[in-house]
Backbone as a chain_set.jsonl record, in Angstrom:
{"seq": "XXXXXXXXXXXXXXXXXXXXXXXXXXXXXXXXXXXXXXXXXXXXXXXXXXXXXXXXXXXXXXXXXXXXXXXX", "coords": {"N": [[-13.51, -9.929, 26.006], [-10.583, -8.547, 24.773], [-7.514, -9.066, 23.443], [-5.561, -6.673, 23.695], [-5.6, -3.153, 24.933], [-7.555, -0.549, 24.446], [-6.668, 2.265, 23.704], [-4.035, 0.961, 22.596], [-4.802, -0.475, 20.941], [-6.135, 0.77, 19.107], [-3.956, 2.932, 18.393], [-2.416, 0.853, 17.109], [-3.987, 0.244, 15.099], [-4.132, 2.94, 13.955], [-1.596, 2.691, 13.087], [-1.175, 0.898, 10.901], [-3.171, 1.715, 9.091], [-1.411, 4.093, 8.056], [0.661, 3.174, 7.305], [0.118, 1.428, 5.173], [-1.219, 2.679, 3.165], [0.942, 4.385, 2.969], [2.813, 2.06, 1.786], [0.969, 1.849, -0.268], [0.866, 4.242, -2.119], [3.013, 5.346, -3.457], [3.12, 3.554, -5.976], [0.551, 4.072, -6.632], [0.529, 6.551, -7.503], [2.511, 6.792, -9.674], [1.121, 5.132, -11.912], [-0.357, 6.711, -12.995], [1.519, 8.821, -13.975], [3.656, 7.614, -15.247], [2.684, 7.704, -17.926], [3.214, 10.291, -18.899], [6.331, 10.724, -21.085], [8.482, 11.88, -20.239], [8.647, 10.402, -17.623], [9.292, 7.048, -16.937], [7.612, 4.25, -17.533], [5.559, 2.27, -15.418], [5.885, -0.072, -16.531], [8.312, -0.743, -17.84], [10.12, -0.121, -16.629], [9.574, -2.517, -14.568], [9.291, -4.465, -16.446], [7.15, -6.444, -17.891], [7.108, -9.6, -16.861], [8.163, -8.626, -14.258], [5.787, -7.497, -12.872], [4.665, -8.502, -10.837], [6.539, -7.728, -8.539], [5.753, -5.46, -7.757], [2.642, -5.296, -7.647], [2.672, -7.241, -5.828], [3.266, -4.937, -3.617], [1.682, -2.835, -3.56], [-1.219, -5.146, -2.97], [-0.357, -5.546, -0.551], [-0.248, -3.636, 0.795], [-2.621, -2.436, 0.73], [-4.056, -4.251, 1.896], [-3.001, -3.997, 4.374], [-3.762, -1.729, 5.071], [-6.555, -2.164, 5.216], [-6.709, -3.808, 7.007], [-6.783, -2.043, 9.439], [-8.373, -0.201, 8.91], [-10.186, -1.4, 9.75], [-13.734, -1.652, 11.628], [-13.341, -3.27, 14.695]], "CA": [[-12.356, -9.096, 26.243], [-10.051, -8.666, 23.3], [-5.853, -9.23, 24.136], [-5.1, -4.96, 24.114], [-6.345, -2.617, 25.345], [-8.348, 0.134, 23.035], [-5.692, 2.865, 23.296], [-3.146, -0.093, 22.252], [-5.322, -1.462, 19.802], [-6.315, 2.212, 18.323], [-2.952, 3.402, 17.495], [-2.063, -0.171, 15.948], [-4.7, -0.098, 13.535], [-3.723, 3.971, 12.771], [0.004, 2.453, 12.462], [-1.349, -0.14, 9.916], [-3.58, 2.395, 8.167], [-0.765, 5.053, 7.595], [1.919, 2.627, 6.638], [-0.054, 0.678, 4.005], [-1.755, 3.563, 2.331], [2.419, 5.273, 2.542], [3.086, 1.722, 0.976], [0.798, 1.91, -2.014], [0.917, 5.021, -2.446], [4.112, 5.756, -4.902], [2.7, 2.821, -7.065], [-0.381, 4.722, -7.718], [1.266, 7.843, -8.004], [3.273, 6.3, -10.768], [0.713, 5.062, -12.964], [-0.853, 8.294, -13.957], [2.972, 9.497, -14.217], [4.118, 6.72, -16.572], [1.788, 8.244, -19.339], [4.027, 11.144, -19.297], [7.668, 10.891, -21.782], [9.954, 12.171, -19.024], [9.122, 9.602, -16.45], [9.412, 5.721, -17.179], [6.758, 3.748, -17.054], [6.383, 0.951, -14.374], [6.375, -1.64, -17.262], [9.329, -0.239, -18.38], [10.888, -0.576, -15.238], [9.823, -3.635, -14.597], [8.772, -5.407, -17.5], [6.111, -7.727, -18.247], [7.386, -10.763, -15.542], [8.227, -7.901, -13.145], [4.867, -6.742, -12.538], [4.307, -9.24, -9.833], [7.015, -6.961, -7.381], [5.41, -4.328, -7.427], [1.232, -5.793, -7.435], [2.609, -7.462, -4.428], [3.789, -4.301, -2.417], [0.673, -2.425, -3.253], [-1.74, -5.59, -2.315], [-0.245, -5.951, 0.907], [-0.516, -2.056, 1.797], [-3.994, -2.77, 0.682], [-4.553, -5.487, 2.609], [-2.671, -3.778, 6.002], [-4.968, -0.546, 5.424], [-8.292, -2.533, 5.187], [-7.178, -4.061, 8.422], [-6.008, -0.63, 9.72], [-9.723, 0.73, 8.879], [-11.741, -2.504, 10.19], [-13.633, -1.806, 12.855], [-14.257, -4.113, 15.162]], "C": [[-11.264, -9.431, 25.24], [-8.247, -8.77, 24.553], [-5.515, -8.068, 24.623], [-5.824, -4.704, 24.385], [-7.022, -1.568, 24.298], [-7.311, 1.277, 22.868], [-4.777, 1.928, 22.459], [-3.673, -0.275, 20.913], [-5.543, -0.084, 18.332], [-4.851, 2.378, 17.583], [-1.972, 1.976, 17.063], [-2.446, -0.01, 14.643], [-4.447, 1.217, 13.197], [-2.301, 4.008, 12.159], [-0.309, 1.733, 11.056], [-2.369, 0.816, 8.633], [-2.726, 3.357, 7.489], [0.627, 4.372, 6.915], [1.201, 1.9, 5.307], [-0.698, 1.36, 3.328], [0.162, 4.088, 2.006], [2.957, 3.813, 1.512], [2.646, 1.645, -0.259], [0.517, 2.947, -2.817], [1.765, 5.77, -3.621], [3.451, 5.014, -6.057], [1.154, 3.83, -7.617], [-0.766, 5.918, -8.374], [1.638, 7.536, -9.495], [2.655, 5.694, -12.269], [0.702, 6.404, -13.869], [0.518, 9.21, -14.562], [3.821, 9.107, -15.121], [3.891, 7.144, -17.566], [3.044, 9.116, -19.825], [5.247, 10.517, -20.139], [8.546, 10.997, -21.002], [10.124, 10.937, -17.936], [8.757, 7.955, -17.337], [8.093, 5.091, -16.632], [6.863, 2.284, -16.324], [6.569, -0.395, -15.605], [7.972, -1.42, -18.028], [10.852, -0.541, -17.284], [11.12, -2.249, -14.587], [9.938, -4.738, -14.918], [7.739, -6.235, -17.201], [6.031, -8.955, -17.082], [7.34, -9.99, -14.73], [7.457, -7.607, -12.239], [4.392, -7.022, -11.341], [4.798, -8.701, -8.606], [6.045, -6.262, -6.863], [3.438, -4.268, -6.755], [1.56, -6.194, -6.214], [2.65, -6.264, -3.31], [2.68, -3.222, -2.644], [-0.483, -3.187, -2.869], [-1.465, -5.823, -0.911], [-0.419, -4.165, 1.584], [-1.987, -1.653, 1.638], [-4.202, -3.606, 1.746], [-4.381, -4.893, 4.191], [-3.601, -2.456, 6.17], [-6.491, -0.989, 5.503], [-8.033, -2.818, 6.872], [-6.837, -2.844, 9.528], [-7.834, -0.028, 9.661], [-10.995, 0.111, 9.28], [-12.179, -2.126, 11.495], [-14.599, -2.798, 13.898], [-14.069, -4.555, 16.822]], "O": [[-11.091, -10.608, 24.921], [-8.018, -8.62, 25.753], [-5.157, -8.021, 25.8], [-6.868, -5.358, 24.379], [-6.936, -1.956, 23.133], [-6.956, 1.336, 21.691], [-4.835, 2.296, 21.286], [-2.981, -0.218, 19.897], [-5.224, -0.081, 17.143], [-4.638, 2.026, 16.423], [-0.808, 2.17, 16.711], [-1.847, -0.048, 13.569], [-4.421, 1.267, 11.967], [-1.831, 4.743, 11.291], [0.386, 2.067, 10.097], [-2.253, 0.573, 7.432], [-3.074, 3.626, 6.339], [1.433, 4.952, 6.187], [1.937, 1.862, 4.321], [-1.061, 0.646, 2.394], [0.564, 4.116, 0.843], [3.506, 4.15, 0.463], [3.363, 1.452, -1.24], [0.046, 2.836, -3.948], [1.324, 6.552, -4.463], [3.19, 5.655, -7.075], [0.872, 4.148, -8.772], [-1.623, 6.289, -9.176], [1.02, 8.072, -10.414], [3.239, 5.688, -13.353], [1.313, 6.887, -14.822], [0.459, 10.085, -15.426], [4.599, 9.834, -15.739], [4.799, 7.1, -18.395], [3.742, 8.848, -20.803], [5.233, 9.329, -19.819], [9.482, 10.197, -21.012], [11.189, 10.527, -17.472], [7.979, 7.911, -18.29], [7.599, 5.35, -15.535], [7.739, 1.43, -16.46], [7.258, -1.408, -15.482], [8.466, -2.267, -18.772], [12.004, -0.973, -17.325], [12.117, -2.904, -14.283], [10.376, -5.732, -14.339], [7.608, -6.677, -16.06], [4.976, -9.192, -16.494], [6.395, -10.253, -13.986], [7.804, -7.419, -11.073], [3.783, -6.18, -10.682], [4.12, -8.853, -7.59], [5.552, -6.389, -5.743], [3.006, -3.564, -5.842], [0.912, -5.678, -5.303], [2.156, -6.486, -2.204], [2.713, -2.463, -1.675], [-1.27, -2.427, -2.306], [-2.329, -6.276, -0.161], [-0.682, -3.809, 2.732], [-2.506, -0.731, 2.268], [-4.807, -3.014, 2.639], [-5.202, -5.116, 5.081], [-4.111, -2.169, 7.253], [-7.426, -0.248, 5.806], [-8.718, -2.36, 7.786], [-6.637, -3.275, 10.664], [-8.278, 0.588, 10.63], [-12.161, 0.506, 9.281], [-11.405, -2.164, 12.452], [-15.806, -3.027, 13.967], [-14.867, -5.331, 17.348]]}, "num_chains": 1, "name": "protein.A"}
């Protein structure tokens, strides 16, 4: 017997799937968008050291959608 219950536990893991796909979602918007002239590219933005912000806030919306899609 797990701690929640399966309603409970259900719309956790579709909270954790829809927030960490909405978090890495701009970032990988943004590559393919960088290319372009008009928009800035993220190294541009964040430079070279920077890159580490941003890798972090799409591994962790990775990380909360895997557990968001585990099922178990």
């Amino acid at each position: 017997m797990g701690l929640m219950n399966k309603d409970l536990r259900k719309s956790v893991k579709m909270a954790l799937r829809v927030l960490g796909i909405g978090i890495a979602l701009p970032f990988f918007i943004w590559v393919p968008l960088g290319l372009m002239v008009a928009v800035p590219s993220i190294i541009d933005v964040f430079g070279m050291s920077g890159l580490k912000v941003p890798t972090s806030f799409v591994i962790g919306g990775l990380m909360m959608a895997a557990i968001g899609f585990e099922d178990f």
